[in-house]
N, C-alpha and C positions, 0 to 999 in steps of 0.2 A: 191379527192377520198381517204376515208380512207386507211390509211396500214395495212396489215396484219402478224402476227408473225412468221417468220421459227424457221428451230432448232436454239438452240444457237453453239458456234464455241468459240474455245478458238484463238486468234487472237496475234500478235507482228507488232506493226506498224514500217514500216521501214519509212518512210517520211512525209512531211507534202506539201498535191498541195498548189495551188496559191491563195487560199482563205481560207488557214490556220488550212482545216481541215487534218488529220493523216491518212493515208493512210494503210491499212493494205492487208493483200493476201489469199484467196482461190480458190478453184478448178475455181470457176466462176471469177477472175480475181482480181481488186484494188476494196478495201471494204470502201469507208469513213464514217470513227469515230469520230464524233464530239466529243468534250474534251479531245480528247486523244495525246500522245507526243513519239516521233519517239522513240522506247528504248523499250516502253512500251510491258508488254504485259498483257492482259484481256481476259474475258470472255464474248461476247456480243450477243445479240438477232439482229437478220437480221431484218430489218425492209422495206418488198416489197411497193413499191410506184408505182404511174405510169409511162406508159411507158416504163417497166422494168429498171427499175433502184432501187438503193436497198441501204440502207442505216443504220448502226451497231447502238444500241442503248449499253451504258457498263451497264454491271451487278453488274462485279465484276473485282476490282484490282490484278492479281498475280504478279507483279509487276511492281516500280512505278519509275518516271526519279527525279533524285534530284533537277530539276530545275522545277519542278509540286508545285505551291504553291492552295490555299485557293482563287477561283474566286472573292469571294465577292460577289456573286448574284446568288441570287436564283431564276434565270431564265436562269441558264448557265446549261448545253449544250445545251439546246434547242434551246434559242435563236441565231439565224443566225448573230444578230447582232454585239457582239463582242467574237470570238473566241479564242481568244489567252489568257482572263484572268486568264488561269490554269498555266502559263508557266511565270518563273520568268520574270520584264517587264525588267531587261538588256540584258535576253538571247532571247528575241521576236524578236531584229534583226539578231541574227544569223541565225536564222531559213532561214529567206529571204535571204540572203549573200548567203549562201547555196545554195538555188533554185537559184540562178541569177548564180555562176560559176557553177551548173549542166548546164543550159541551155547553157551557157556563151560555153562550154567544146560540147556541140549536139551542138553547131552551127560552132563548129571550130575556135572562137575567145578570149578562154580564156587564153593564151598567151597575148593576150591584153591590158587586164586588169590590170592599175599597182598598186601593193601590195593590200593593203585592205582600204577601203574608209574611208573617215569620218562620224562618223553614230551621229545624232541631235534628241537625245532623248529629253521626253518634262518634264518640271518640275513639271509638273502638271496632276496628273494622274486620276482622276475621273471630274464629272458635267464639262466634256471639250466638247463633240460635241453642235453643234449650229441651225446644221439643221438636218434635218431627212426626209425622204419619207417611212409611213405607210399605211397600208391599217387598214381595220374595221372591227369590227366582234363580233359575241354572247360572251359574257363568263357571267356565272352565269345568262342569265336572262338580262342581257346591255350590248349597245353598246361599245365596249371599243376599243381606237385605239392600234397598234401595231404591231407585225410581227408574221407573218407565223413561227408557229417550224419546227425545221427541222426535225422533226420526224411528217409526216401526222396524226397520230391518236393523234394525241394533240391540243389541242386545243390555241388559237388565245394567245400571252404573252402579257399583258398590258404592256403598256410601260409609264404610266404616272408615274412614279416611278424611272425611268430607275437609275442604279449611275453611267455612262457614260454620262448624258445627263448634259448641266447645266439647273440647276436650275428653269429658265423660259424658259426653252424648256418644261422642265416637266409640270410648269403651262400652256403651250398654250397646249399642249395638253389633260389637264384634262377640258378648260374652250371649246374646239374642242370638245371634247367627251360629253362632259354637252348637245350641241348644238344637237347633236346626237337623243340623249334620250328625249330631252324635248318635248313630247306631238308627240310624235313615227313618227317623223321626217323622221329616215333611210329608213322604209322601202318602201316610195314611189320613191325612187335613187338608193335603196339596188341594183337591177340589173346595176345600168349604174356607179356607182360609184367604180372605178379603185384602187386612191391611193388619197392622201390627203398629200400635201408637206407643211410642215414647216420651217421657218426660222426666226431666230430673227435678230433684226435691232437694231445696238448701239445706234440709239435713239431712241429703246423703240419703234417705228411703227412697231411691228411683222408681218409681212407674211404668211399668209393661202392660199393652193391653192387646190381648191376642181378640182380631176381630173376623169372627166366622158367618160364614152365613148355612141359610136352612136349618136342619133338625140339631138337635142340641149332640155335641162330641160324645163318642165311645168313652166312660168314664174312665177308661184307663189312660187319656190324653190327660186325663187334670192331673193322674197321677203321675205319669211320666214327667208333666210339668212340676209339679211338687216337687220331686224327689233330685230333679236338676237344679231348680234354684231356692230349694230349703239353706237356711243359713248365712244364704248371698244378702246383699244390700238391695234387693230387690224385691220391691211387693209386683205379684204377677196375677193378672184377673183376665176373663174370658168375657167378651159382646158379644151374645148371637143376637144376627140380623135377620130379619124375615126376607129381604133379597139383595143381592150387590149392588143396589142401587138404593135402597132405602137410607145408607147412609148411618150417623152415630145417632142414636136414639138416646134420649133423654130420658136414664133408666140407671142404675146400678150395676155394673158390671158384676159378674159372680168373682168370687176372692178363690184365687186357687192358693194364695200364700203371702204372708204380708196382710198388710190393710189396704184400703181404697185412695187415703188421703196421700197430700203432696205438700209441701211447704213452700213458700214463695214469697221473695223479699220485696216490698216496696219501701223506699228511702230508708228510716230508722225502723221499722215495722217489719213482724214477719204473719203471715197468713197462712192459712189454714183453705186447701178445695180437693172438694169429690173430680169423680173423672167426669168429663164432657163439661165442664164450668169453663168458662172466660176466664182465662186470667194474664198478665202480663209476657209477653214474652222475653222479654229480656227486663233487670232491671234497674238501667238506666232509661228509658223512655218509659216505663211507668214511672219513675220521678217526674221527668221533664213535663211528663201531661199532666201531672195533679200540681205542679206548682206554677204551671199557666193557667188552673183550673183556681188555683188559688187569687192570682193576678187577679185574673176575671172578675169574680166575687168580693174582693176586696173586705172591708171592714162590715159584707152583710152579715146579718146576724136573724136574717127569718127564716121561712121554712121552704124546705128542697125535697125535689119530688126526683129519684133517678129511675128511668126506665133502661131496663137489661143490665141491671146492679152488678151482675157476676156474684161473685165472690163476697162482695162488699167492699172492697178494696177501697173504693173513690167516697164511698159514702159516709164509713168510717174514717177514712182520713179527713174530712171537711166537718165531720159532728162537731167538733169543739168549737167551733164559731158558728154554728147552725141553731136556732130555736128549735126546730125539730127534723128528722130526715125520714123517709117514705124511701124504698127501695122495693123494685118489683122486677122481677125475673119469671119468663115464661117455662122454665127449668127448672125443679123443684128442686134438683141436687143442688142448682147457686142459692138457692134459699136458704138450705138447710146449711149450705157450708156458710151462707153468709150469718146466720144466727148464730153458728158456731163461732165466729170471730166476733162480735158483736158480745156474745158473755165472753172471752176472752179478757174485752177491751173495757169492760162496762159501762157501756153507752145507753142512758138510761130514757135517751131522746131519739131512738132511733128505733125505726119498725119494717122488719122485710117479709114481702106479701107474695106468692105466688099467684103469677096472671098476665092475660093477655094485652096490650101497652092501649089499644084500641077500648076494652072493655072496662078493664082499669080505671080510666080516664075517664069516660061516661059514668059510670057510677060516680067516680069524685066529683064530678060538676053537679048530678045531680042532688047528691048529697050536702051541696055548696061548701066542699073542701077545699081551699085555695092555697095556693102556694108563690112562694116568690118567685123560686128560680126551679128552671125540670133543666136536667140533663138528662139527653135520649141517643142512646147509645143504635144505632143504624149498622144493617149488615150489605147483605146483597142485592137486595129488594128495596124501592123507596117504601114510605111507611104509606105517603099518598096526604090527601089534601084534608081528609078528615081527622084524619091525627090534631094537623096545626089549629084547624076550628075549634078542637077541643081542648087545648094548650092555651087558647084565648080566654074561654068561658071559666081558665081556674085561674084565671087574673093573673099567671106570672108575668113579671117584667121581664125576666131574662129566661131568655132559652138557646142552652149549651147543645149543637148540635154533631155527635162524632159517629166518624163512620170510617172502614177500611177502605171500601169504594168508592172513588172517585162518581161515577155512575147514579147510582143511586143517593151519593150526601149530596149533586147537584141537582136533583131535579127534585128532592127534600128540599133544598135551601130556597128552589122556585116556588113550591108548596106553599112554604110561608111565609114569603113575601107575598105572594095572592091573598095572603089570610093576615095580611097588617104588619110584618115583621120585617125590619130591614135588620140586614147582615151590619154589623158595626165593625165584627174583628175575625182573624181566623187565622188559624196555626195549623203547621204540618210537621208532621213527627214520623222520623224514617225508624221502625220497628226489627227489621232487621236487613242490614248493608246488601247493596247488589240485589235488592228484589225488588218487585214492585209495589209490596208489602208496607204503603206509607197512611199514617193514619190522619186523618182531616176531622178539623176539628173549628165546627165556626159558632162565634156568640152574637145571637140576635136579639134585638130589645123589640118591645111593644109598640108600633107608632100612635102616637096622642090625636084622639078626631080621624 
């Protein structure tokens, strides 16, 4: 639904929420300001969307934070995709530091926390993401892929251009949008067509996942997809969804051409995953976490339990100093791809289990299965307080706790401190530049008595 203009409002942002946009205040309550930096203060146009919800567009600057640089794109602030490119990139983690000892302080465990982390900036600050999930849309007269502005009455941003994207991200998605346009293709899927997932593979097999919703496409859509990118560098498969809200389901996509797998580099290592798996986004910060993961662990040599393994990635790389490793993924495709790297590598001490992290768990205690060390990999959801009861009773000393969300890894990390665990250490790893996309990652030990 388009938006509509209110009055404008002279505004001062005191913060920024959890998805990096600036927060400001009027009579009607928190106003978000996309581009804008907590200090600031503006001039902005209210911009009404659905479902009452409301959202500032800037006018004008009356004054500006000295860590506000030059975005580099002329698709910022509209684009949702990366928010943070106004804001110098060494002071982009402070911003988070900030949100995590607010929340750290509402949940009564910022005493906790000891000093200030190590924070793993990346060296490489543009053509770094590798995957993407866009949807489709008019602009000018073509189909062009991209995102939604965050401003409703704007219209669709292409993104084959993106300067956050690498390079042959940008090519699959202009040789994606070609497919599109060729001989007016969209509009017989226009209705059932959701999003369209990309992902490139270090050798070069890139990944297209066309995602529809309701009753399964007119077979002649898989051929028309066939017969366009037979021969290309492209494996291209088809999700149907049971509704556009249901989301990526944990399932095999049907294969219209190509295979399903993708290749993916960690440090000297390469891996092997089905579509809808975890895996690294870029891979320099999948080094930097497995070799603070290494830090961590030190000269242990007992047994490790990882909950949300993925791929296998972390679990395999840590075998060779591990007595044994337990890996469980509530996805059966990270299962199956993770056993498939696993004979790869032959690790004859390593076992990966399809299962819920909660149920998992209960069974191993009661089976009196113990372990030294669990890493428990956390999304958007805390896991909650019986998780860590249950991390007790299998007698680990250490527990590795990582998560994307700020949000939910702190009121985890309160969890289990109620349940005997003090936080010792904790590192933050920025995933990809200019977003709010920072991963948190803290090591708790056992307290004794």
């Amino acid at each position: 639904m388009p938006g509509f203009f209110m009055s404008e409002l002279n505004v001062t942002i005191e913060r920024l929420n959890l998805r990096g946009i600036g927060l400001g205040k009027d009579q009607s309550g928190w106003l978000p300001i996309p581009g804008s930096i907590p200090g600031e203060r503006m001039l902005v146009q209210i911009v009404e969307c659905e479902r009452n919800r409301r959202i500032g567009r800037i006018i004008r600057f009356n004054e500006t934070a000295d860590n506000r640089v030059d975005s580099g794109c002329v698709h910022f602030p509209d684009c949702p995709g990366c928010r943070w490119r106004h804001i110098r990139y060494r002071d982009q983690s402070d911003f988070l530091l900030n949100r995590v000892f607010h929340l750290a302080e509402k949940d009564g465990v910022r005493n906790c926390f000891p000093n200030e982390p190590m924070v793993h900036l990346l060296p490489v600050q543009d053509h770094y993401r590798t995957r993407c999930t866009i949807s489709s849309g008019i602009l000018n007269g073509r189909q062009v892929l991209g995102m939604r502005s965050n401003f409703p009455d704007s219209p669709i941003i292409d993104l084959s251009s993106c300067p956050n994207h690498h390079p042959e991200l940008n090519r699959l998605i202009s040789q994606v949008a070609a497919f599109l346009n060729e001989n007016n293709n969209l509009p017989s899927i226009a209705g059932d067509l959701r999003d369209i997932e990309l992902q490139l593979s270090s050798d070069n097999r890139h990944r297209v996942v066309f995602m529809l919703v309701g009753q399964p496409p007119d077979p002649s859509l898989d051929r028309r997809i066939e017969g366009f990118f037979k021969g290309t560098d492209l494996s291209v498969l088809r999700l149907n969804l049971k509704s556009a809200r249901s989301g990526k389901e944990y399932k095999l996509p049907d294969v219209i051409t190509g295979d399903p797998w993708i290749t993916f580099q960690t440090e000297h290592r390469s891996f092997r995953s089905l579509p809808n798996v975890w895996t690294p986004v870029g891979d320099y910060s999948g080094g930097q976490l497995l070799t603070s993961l290494e830090q961590t662990l030190g000269d242990s040599d007992g047994d490790l339990l990882e909950i949300g393994c993925g791929a296998g990635q972390i679990s395999l790389s840590l075998a060779g100093r591990m007595r044994s490793v337990m890996g469980i993924d509530k996805n059966r495709l990270a299962v199956e791809s993770a056993n498939v790297n696993c004979g790869k590598y032959r690790y004859h001490n390593v076992l990966f289990r399809t299962g819920e992290a909660i149920h998992v768990l209960r069974k191993l205690a009661s089976s009196s299965r113990y372990f030294d060390t669990l890493i428990i990999h956390g999304m958007r959801i805390p896991f909650g307080s019986d998780l860590f009861m249950l991390a007790g009773l299998l007698r680990a000393k250490t527990l590795i706790l990582i998560s994307p969300s700020a949000g939910s890894w702190v009121r985890d990390i309160s969890y289990a401190v109620s349940r005997g665990w003090a936080l010792e250490k904790w590192v933050v790893f920025d995933q990809i530049p200019h977003t709010a996309q920072f991963l948190l990652c803290g090591s708790l030990r056992k307290r004794i008595g």
